[in-house]
N, C-alpha and C positions, 0 to 999 in steps of 0.2 A: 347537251351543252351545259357545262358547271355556270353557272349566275354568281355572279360578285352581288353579297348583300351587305348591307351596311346596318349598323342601329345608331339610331336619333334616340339623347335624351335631353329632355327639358329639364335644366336643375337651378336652384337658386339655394343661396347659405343665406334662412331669413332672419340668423346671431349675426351677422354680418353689421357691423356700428355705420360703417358708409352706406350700404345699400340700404339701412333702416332709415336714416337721416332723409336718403333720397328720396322716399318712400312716403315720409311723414308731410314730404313738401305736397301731395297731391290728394293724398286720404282723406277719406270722413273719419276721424276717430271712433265715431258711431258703428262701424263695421267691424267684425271680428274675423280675422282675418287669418289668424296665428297661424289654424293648419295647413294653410294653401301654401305656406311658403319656410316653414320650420326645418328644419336641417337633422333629422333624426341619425343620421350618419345611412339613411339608406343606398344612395349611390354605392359606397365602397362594399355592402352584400350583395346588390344586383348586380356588380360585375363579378363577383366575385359567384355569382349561380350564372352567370351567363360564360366566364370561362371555361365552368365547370362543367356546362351542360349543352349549349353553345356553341365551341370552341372554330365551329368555321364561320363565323362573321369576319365579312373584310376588314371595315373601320368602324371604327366607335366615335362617333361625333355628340361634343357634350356640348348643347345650348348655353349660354348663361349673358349675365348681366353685366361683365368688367371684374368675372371674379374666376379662381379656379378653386376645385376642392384642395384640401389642404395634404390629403393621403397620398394624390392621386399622382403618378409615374408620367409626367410629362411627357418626357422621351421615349416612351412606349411607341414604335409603329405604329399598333392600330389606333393607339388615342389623338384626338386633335378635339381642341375646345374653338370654340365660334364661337365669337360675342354678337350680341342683338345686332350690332351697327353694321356688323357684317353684312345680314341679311332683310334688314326692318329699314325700310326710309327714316334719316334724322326728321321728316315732321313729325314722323310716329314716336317719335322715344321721350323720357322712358316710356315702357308698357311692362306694369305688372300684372296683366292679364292672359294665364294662358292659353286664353280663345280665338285669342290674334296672332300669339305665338304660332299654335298651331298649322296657319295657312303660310306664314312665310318658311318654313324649313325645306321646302324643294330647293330653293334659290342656295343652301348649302353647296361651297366648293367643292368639286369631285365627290358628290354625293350621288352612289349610282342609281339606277331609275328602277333596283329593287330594295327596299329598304323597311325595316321593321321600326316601329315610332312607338315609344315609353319613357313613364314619367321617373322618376328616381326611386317609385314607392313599389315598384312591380319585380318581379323576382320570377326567374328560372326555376322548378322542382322537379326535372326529369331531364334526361337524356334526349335531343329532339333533333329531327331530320331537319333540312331546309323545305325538306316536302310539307311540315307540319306549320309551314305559313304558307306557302307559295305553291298551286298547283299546276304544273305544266307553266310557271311563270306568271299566272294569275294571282293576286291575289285572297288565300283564305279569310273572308269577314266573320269573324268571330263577334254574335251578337246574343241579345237575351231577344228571345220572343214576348213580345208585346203589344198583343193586338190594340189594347183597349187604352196605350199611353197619352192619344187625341183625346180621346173621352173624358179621362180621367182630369185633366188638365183644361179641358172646356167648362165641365161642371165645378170645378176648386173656380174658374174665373166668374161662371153665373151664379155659384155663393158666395164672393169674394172674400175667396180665402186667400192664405198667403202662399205664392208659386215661387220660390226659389229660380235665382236667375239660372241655375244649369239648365233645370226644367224647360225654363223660355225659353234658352239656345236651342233646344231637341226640340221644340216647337216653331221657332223661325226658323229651322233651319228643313222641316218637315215642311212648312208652308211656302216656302222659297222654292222646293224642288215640286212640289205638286203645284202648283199655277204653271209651272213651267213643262212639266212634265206627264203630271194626270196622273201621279203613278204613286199608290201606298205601299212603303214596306213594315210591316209588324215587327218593330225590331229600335232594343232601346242600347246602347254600347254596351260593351261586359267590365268595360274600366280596368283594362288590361294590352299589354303588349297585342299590338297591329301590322296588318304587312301593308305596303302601304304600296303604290307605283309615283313615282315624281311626276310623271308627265300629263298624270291625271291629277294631280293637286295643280301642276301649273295652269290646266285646260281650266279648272272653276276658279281660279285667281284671275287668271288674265284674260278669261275670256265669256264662260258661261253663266258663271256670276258675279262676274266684276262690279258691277255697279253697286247692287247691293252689300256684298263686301266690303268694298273699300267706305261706305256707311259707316259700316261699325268697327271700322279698325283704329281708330282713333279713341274707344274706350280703353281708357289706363287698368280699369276695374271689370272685372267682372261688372256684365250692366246687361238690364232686360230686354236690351235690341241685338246681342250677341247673337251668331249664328254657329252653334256647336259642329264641329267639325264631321260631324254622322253625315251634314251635306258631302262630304267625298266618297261616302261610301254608299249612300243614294246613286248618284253619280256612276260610280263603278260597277255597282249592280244593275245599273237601266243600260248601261253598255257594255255589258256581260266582261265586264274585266273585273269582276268580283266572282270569288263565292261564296254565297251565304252559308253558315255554320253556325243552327242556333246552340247553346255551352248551358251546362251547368256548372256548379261546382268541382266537377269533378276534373273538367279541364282547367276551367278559370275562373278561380274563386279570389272574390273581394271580401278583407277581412277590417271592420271600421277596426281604429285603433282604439279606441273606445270600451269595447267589448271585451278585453283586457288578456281572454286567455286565447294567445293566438295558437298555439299549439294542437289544441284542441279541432278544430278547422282541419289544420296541415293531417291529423290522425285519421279524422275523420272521413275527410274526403282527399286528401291524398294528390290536390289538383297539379297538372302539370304546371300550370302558372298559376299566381297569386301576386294580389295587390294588399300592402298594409297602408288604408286609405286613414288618412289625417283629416282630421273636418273640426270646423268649431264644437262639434260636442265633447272631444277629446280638453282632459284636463293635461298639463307637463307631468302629472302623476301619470297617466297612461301613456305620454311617452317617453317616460325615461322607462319603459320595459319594453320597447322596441329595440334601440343595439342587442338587448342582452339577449334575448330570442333569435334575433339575425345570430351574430355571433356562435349561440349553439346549434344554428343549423346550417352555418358556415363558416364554418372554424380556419380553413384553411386560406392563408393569404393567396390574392392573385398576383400575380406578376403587373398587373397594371397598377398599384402601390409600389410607393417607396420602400 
């Protein structure tokens, strides 16, 4: 049986003068924020590697804020944009947190119940079956092994060092599923395109850990009671509707933008996927040499542009 799959992205234009304004009503100034949410023009090369490489996804559903990209072919078949209010309750919004994002995208209109989920910063580099997410309709969890991630993040908290709130979401959300389940997996995300199943994001929304969720769905921010979305894939591996794949580089390589020469990476290890991750350590000097890199390694326009 052929499977309709769909891809989920999360995107926000953070030049955007309205969404910035909206933005500034709620922020600490004190937070640096810039790369969670900067518009390097990466959407318009991750489609443009995903038609290329890709090319049997059903629909392309773009998350966003009350905005659409400025390149992007409206009237394309496969695209359709979905604003927050679509699928996030008005007591939730805004939410400029993609921790919370992450659990409402099942409730997407005609989103089918096989679906791959990536941010605008992740990118296609090969030619790929639907087999290479989905096994026999399971889905493939592509993860880093990490045994010693509890450890590591108990002992930073009894020197009290400083734990980055990502950290604490992979930590609530490791502690949430083991009180409830007993169950450790050695496994930290690859921060890369996902396969994901809807019906199993809706079972820990609505039902297996609701309570605790809907807790933290009301941070606007990133914030250290966050529950990183690895509880779905907890979840999916204790009810064998995962399968684990631990990844190196060579399939799913995360490249900071920071680091400057991205190319070298892509030579190097050659990975079928690849993320160019944005983070406060990135200066606007290292990203204006992000288009010009996309662009050389996908020169050719897709149809889902004007």
């Amino acid at each position: 049986m052929e499977r309709k799959i769909d891809l989920v992205y999360l995107w926000v234009d953070g030049n955007d003068p309205t969404w910035v304004a909206k933005k500034q009503q709620y922020i600490d100034e004190k937070i640096n924020t810039v790369g969670r949410y900067q518009d390097n023009q990466e959407l318009k090369y991750s489609l443009r590697s995903v038609e290329k490489h890709i090319p049997w996804i059903r629909k392309i559903f773009i998350v966003t804020d009350k905005q659409t990209p400025k390149f992007l072919n409206t009237n394309h078949p496969k695209i359709e944009i979905v604003d927050h209010k679509q699928i996030i309750p008005k007591t939730l919004l805004p939410t400029f947190n993609s921790s919370v994002l992450d659990y409402f995208v099942y409730k997407i209109p005609d989103l089918s119940e096989y679906f791959i989920y990536a941010n605008d910063d992740m990118f296609i580099n090969a030619d790929l079956e639907s087999s290479f997410f989905f096994d026999s309709g399971i889905p493939i969890m592509r993860m880093k092994y990490n045994p010693l991630i509890q450890l590591k993040i108990s002992l930073k908290k009894s020197l009290k060092l400083r734990i980055n709130n990502y950290r604490l979401a992979i930590e609530n959300a490791y502690t949430l599923f083991n009180n409830k389940f007993k169950k450790f997996y050695p496994i930290t995300p690859h921060h890369n395109m996902d396969a994901c199943l809807k019906s199993d994001y809706q079972a820990i929304v609505e039902d297996v850990f609701r309570g605790p969720l809907e807790a933290c769905f009301h941070n606007r921010f990133r914030h250290h009671s966050d529950i990183q979305r690895i509880l779905y894939n907890y979840y999916g591996l204790y009810k064998k509707r995962g399968v684990l794949k631990y990844v190196g580089r060579r399939e799913s390589c995360r490249i900071r933008v920071h680091r400057k020469n991205y190319q070298k990476y892509i030579t190097k290890y050659n990975p079928k996927l690849f993320c160019l991750n944005d983070t406060e350590h990135a200066t606007d000097a290292d990203r204006a040499l992000v288009a010009p890199f996309l662009a050389n390694l996908y020169p050719d326009k897709s149809s889902f542009e004007k």
